[in-house]
C-alpha atoms as a printed R data frame, in Angstrom:
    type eleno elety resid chain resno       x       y       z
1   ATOM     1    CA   UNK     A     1  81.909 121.052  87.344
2   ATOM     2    CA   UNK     A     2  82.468 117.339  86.853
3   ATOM     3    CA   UNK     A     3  84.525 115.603  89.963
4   ATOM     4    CA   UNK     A     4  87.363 113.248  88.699
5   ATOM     5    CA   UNK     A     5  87.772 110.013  89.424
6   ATOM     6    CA   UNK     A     6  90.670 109.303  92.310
7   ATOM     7    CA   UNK     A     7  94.015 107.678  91.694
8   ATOM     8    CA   UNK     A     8  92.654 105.062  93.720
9   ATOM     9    CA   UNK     A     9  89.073 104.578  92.370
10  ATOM    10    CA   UNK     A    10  90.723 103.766  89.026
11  ATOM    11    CA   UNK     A    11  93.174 101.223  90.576
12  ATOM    12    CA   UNK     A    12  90.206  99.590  92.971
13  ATOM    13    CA   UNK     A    13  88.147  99.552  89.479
14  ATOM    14    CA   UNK     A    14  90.736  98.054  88.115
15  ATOM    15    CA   UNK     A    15  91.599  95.737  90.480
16  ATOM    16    CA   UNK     A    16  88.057  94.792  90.456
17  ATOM    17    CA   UNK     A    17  88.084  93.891  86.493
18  ATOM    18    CA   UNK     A    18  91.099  92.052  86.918
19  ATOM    19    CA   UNK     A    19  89.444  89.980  89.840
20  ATOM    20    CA   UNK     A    20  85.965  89.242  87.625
21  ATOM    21    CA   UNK     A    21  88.554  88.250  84.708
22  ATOM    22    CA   UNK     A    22  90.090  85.882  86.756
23  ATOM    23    CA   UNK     A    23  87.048  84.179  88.085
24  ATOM    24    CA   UNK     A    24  84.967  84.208  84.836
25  ATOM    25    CA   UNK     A    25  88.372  82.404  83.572
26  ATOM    26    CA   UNK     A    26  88.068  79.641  85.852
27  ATOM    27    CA   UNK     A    27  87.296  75.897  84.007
28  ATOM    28    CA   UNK     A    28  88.510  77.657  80.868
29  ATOM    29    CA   UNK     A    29  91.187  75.542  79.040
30  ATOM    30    CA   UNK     A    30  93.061  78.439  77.561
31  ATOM    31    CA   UNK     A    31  94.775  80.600  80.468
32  ATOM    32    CA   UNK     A    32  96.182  84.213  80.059
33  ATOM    33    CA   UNK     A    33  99.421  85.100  81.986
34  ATOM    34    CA   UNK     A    34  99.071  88.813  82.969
35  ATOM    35    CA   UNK     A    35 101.933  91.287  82.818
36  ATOM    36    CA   UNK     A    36 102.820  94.621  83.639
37  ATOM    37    CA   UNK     A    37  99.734  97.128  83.343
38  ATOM    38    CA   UNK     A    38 100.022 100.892  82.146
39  ATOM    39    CA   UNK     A    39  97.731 102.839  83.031
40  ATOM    40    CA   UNK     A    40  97.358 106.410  82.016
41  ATOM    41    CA   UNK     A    41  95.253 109.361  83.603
42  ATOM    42    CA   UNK     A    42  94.831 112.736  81.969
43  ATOM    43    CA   UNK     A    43  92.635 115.719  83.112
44  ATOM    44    CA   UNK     A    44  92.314 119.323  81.411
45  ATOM    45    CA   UNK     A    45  91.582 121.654  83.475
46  ATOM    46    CA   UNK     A    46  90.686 124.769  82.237
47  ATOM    47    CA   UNK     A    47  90.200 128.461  83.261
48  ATOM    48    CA   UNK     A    48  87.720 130.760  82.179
49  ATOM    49    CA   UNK     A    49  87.381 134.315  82.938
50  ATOM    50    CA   UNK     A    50  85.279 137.553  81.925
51  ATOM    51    CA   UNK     A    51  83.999 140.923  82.796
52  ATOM    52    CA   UNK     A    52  81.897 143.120  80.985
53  ATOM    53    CA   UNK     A    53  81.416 147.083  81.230
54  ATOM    54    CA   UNK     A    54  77.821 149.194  80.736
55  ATOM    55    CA   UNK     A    55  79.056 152.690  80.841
56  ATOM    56    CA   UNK     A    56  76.574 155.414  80.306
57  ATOM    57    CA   UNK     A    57  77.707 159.289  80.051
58  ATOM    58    CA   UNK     A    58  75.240 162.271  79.098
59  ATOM    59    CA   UNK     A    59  72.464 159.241  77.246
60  ATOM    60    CA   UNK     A    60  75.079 157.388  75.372
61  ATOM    61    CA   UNK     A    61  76.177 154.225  75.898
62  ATOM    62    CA   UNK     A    62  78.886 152.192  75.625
63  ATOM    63    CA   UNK     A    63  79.120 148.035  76.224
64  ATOM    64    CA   UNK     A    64  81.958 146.195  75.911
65  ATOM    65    CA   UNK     A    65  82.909 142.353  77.390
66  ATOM    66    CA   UNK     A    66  85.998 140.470  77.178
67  ATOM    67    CA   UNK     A    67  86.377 136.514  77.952
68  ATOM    68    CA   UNK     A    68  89.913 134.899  78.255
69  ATOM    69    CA   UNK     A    69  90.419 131.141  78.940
70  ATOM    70    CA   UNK     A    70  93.280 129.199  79.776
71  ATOM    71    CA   UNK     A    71  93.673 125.354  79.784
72  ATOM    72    CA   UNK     A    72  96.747 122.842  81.038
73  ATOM    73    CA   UNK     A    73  96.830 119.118  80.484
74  ATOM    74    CA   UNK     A    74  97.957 117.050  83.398
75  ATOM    75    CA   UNK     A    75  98.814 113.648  82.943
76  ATOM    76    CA   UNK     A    76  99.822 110.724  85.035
77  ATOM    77    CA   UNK     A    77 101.101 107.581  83.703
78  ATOM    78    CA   UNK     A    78 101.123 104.373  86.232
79  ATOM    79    CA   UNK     A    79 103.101 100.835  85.706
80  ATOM    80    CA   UNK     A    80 101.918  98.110  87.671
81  ATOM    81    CA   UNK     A    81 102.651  95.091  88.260
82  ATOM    82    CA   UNK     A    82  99.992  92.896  89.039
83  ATOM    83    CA   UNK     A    83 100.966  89.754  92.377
84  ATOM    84    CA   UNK     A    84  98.439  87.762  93.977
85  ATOM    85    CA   UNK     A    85  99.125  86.402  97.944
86  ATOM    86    CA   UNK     A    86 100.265  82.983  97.876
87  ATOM    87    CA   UNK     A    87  99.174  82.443 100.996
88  ATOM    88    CA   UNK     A    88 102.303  81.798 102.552
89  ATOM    89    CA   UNK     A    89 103.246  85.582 102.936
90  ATOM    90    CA   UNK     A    90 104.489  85.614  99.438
91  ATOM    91    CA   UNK     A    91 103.186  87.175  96.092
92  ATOM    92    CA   UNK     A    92 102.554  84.890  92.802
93  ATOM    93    CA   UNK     A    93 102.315  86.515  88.890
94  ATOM    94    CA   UNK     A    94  98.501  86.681  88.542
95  ATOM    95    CA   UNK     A    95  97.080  84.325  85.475
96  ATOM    96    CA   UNK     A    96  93.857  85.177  84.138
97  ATOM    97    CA   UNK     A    97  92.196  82.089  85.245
98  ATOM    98    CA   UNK     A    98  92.847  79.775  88.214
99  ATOM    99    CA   UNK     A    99  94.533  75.993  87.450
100 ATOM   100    CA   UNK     A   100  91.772  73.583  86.464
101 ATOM   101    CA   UNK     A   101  91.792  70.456  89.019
């Protein structure tokens, strides 16, 4: 079965794409303010069961299997709101590249 990503490997991956935005963005004349971020998870997990029967009475036989599955969505949507540290203790709106000079 496949693992799923974390809550917080998709925010540190994204956090990580926002960071290698911002830097590529650097000595670039046309900046990008950034705002609020949605980000939305959704898993199915699913739910599969069977049995089978081999029944044999007096030389005849009888088979017979049966297979039910179940599935449920589950789905997580996240706003964020992206702040860099100004490095006074105090969070600034991050802009997609950094102020040229």
């Amino acid at each position: 079965m496949a693992e799923f990503p974390s809550v917080a490997d998709v925010i540190q991956q994204l956090r990580s794409d926002l960071e290698k935005a911002v830097s590529e963005g650097d000595d670039h004349d046309i900046r990008f303010g950034l705002g609020d971020i949605q980000v939305e998870l959704e898993a199915v997990v699913s739910a599969e069961a069977g049995g089978g029967l081999n029944l044999k009475v007096l030389g005849v036989g009888f088979e017979g299997a049966g297979k039910g599955t179940s599935a449920s969505t589950i789905k997580l949507t996240l706003n964020l709101n992206p702040k860099r540290s100004d490095g006074d203790g105090g969070w600034d709106n991050v802009v997609a590249a950094r102020p040229i000079g």
